[in-house]
C-alpha positions as CSV (number, residue, x, y, z in Angstrom):
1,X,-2.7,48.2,-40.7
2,X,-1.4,49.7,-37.2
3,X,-4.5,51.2,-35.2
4,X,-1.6,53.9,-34.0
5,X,1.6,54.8,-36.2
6,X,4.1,57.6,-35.5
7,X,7.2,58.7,-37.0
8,X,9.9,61.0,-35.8
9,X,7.5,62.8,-33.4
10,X,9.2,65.6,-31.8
11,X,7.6,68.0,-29.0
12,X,9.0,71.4,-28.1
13,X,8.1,73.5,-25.3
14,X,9.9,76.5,-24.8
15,X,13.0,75.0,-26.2
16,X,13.1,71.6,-24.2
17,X,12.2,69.1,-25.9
18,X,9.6,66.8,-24.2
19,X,9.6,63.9,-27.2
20,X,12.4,63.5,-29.3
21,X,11.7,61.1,-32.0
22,X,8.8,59.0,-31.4
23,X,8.5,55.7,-33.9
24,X,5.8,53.6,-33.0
25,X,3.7,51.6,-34.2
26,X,0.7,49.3,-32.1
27,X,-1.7,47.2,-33.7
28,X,-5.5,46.8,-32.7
29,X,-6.5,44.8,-29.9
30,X,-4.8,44.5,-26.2
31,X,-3.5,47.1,-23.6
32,X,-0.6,48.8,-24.6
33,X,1.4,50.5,-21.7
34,X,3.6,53.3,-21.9
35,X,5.5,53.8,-18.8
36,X,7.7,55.8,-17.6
37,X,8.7,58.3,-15.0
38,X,6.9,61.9,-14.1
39,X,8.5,63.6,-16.5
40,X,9.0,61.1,-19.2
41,X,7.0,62.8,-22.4
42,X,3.7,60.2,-21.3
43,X,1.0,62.9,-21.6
44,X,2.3,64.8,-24.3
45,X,2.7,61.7,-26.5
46,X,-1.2,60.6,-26.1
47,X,-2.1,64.2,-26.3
48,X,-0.7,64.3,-29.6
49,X,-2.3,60.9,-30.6
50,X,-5.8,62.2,-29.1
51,X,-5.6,65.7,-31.1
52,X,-4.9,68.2,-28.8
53,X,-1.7,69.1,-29.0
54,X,0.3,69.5,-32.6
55,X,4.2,67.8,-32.7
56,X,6.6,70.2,-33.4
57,X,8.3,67.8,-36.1
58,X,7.1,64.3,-37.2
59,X,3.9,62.4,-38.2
60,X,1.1,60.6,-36.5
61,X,-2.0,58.8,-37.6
62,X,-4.6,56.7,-35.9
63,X,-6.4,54.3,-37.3
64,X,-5.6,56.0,-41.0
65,X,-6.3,59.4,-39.6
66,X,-4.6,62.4,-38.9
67,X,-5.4,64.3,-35.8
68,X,-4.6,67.4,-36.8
69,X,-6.6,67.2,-40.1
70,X,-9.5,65.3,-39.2
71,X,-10.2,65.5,-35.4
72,X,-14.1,65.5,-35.9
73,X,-13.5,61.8,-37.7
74,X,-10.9,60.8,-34.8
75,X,-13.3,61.9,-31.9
76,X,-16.3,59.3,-32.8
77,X,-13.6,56.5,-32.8
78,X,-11.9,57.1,-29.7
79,X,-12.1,57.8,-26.3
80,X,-9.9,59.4,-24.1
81,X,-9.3,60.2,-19.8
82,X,-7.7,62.9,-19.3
83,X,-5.1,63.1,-16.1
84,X,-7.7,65.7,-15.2
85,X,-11.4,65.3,-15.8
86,X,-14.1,68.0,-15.4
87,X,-16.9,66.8,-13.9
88,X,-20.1,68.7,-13.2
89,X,-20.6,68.9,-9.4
90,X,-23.9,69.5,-9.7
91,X,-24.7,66.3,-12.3
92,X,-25.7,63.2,-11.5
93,X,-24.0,60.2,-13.4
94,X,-26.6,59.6,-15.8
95,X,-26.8,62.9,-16.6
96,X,-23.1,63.5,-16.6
97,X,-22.9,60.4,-19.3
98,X,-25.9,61.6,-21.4
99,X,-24.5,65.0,-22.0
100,X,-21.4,63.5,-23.3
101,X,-23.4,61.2,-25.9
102,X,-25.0,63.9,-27.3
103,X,-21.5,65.3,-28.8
104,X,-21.8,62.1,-31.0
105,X,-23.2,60.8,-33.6
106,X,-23.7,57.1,-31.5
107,X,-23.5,56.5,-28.3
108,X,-24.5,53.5,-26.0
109,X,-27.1,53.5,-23.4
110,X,-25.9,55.6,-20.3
111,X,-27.2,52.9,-18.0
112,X,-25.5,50.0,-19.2
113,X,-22.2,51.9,-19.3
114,X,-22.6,52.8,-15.6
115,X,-23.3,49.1,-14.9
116,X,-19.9,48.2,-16.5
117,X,-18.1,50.4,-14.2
118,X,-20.1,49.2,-11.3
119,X,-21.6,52.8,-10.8
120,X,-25.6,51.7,-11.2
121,X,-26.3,52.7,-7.5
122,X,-24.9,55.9,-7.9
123,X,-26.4,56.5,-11.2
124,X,-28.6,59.6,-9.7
125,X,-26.4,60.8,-7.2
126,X,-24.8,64.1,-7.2
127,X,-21.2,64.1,-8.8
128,X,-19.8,65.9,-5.7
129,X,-21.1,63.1,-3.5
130,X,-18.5,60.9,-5.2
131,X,-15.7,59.3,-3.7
132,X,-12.1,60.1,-6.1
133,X,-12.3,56.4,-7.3
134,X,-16.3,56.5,-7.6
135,X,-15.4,60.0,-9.9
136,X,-12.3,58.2,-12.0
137,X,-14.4,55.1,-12.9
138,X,-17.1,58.2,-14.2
139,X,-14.2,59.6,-16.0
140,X,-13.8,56.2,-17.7
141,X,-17.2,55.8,-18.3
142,X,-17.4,59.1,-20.5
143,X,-14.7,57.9,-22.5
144,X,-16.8,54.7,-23.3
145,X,-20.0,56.4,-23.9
146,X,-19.6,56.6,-28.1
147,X,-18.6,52.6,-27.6
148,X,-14.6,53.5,-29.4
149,X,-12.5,51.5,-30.8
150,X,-9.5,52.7,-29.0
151,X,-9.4,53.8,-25.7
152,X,-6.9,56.0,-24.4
153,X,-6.5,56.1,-20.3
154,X,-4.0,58.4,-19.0
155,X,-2.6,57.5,-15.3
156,X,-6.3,56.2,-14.6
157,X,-5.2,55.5,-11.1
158,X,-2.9,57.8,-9.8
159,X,-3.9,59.0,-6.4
160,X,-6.3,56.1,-5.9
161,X,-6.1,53.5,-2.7
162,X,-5.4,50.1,-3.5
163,X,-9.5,49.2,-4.1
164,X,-10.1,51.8,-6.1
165,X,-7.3,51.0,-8.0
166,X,-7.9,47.5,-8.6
167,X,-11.5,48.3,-9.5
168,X,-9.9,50.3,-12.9
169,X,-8.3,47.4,-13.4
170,X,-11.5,45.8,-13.6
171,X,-13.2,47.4,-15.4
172,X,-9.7,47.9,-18.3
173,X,-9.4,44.1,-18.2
174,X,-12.9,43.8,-19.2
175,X,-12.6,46.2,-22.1
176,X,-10.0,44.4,-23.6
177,X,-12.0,40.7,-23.5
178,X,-14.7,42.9,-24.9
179,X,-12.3,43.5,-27.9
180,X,-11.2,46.9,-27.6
181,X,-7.9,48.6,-28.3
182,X,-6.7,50.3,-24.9
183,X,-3.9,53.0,-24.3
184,X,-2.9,53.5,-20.9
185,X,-0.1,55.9,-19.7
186,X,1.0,55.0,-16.2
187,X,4.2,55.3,-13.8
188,X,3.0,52.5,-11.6
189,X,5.3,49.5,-12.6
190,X,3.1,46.8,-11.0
191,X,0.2,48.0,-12.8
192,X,1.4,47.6,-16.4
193,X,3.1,44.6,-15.1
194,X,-0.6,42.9,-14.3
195,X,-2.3,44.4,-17.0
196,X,-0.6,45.2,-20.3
197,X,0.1,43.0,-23.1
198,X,3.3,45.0,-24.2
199,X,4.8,48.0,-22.6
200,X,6.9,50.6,-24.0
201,X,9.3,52.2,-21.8
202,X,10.0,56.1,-22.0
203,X,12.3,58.2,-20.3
204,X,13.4,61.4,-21.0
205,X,11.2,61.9,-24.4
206,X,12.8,58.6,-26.1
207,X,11.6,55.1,-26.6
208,X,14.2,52.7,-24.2
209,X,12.6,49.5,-23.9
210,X,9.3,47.9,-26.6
211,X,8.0,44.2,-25.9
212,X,6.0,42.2,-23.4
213,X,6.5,42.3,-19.8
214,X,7.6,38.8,-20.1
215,X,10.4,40.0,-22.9
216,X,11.3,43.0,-20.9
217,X,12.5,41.3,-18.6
218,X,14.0,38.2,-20.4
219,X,16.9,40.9,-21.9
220,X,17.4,42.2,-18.1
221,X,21.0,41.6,-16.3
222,X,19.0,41.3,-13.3
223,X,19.7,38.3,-11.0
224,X,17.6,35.9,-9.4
225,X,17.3,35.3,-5.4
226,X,17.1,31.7,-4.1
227,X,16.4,30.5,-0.7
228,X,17.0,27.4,0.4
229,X,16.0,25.9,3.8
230,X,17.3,22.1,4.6
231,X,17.8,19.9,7.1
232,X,21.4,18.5,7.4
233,X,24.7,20.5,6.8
234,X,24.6,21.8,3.1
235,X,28.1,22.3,1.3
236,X,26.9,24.8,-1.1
237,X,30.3,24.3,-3.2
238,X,28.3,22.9,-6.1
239,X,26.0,25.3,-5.8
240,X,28.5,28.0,-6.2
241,X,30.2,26.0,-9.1
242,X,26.5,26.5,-10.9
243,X,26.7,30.3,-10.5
244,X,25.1,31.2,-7.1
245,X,26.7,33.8,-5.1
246,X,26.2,33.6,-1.3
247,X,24.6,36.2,0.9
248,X,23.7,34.7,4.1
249,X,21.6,33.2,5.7
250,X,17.8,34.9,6.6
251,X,16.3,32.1,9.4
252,X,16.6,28.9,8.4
253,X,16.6,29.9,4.9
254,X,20.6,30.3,3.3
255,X,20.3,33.2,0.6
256,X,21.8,33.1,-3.1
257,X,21.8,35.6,-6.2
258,X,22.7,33.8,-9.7
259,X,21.9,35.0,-13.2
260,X,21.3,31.3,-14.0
261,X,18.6,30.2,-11.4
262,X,18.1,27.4,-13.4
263,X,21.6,25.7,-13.8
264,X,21.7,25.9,-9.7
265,X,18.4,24.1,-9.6
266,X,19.9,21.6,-11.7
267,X,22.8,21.3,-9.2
268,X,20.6,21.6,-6.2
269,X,19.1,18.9,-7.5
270,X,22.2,17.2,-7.6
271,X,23.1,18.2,-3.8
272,X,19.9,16.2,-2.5
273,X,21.0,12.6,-3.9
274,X,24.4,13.2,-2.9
275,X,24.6,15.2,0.4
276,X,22.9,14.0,3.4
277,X,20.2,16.7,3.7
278,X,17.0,17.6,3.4
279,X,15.4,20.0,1.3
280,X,12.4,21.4,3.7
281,X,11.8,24.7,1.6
282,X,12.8,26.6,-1.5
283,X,11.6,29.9,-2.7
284,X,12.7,32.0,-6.0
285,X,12.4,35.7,-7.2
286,X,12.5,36.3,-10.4
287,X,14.1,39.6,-11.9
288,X,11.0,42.4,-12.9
289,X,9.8,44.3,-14.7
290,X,10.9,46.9,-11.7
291,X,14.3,45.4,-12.1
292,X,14.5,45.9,-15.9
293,X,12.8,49.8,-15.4
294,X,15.7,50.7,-12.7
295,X,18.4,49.3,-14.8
296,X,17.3,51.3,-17.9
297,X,15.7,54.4,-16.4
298,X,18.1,54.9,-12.8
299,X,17.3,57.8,-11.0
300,X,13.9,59.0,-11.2
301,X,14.0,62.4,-13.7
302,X,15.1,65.9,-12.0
303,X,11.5,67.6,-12.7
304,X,13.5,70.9,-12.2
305,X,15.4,70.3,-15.1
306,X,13.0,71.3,-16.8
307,X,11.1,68.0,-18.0
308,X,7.5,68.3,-19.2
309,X,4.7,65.5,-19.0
């Protein structure tokens, strides 16, 4: 049985629509990505899937349960960041974690959760003496405190430096070796790239792309870039032949795009037993996931066209 299922889910706000038919379904286990541009329908969508807000049209359940009918069941199973978190100033960590266990009916041991997010030494500090990544990693924390089954993260990084960030990434890769089920709404394409075992794509309140990263960008049209540096004159004729389109040279490197890298390996291969050169160097990019993202999403949404989160 899916841990999440929704069907036709539709979100109106004022008359724009924010989702627009919703049908998903995600199974236990793994991080599940949904990215997508500011705008997109992101926050709306877990909203809905985290009780607080009702769909206009459409149905949800998580793991057998509807939100709307039973969020007191929903809350002890799951656990949930918000894009914005209130945080006592005035609380320390500990404290900060044990007030949130007392709203269920289990909860793990406050000090062990703040050792998984690498927060022990600031376990009695005040919250307002917290850097912003110190104060998301406590954000996370209270969403682990009644030990859920699924975890929903929404843009855990956003607005983070580069350590901060990668120490979320920590601390959600270690949650899903520990077994659990995460959510994670983000507009960072390198981040779902690294860390998600299948993303969905949204744009514009619709579903555009569903699969692995690896998938994703299997179905691209992007190309691939080769460079190749040699010693010896190269005729790249049977490279072209193989697909690769010329773009200069960059150093000693000559440039080529192909959508079949690997036919013009073959015939580079073919090129160094029959041409008197060299192969001193060769690099390869790959298309993206950023490639397959442009191509389906473009230009980033007009937020003054009214779009909602």
């Amino acid at each position: 049985m899916p841990i999440i299922t929704t069907h036709g889910l539709i979100k109106t706000y004022n008359g724009v629509q924010a989702l627009r038919g919703i049908d998903l379904q995600i199974e236990a286990g793994g991080i599940v990505g949904i990215l997508g541009p500011n705008g997109a329908g992101k926050t709306t969508l877990v909203e809905i899937i985290e009780g607080l807000r009702t769909p206009t049209a459409g149905q949800v359940t998580v793991m057998g349960i509807d939100p709307q009918k039973s969020p007191g069941r929903l809350k002890e199973r799951i656990g949930a960041q918000l894009q914005t978190t209130a945080i006592s100033p005035e609380l320390t960590p500990i404290e900060t974690l044990r007030v949130f266990a007392s709203f269920y009916e289990k909860s793990l041991p406050a000090e062990s959760i703040l050792e998984r997010v690498g927060l022990s030494e600031k376990a009695r500090a005040r919250n307002r003496t917290l850097s912003g990544g110190q104060k998301q990693r406590l954000a996370i924390a209270m969403a682990m405190v009644n030990d859920p089954e699924l975890l929903i993260f929404d843009e855990p990084t956003t607005g983070l430096d580069p350590m901060a960030r990668r120490g979320v990434h920590e601390i959600v890769a270690d949650l899903r070796q520990r077994g659990k089920t995460i959510l994670l709404t983000t507009h960072y394409i390198e981040e779902a790239e690294k860390l998600c075992d299948r993303v969905i794509m949204i744009n514009q309140g619709q579903v555009i792309a569903d699969g692995t990263p690896f998938e994703l960008v299997s179905r691209a049209s992007g190309v691939s870039t080769v460079w190749i540096a040699v010693e010896g004159e190269l005729d790249p004729t049977p490279l072209v032949n193989a697909g690769a389109e010329p773009r200069g040279q960059e150093g000693d490197y000559l440039k080529f795009q192909t959508h079949n890298p690997a036919e013009v390996i073959i015939a580079l291969g073919e090129v160094l037993k029959q041409q008197a050169v060299t192969l001193t160097d060769l690099r390869m990019k790959r298309p993206s996931l950023e490639d397959v993202y442009l191509e389906l999403v473009g230009s980033p949404i007009d937020e003054a066209a009214g779009q909602v989160s």
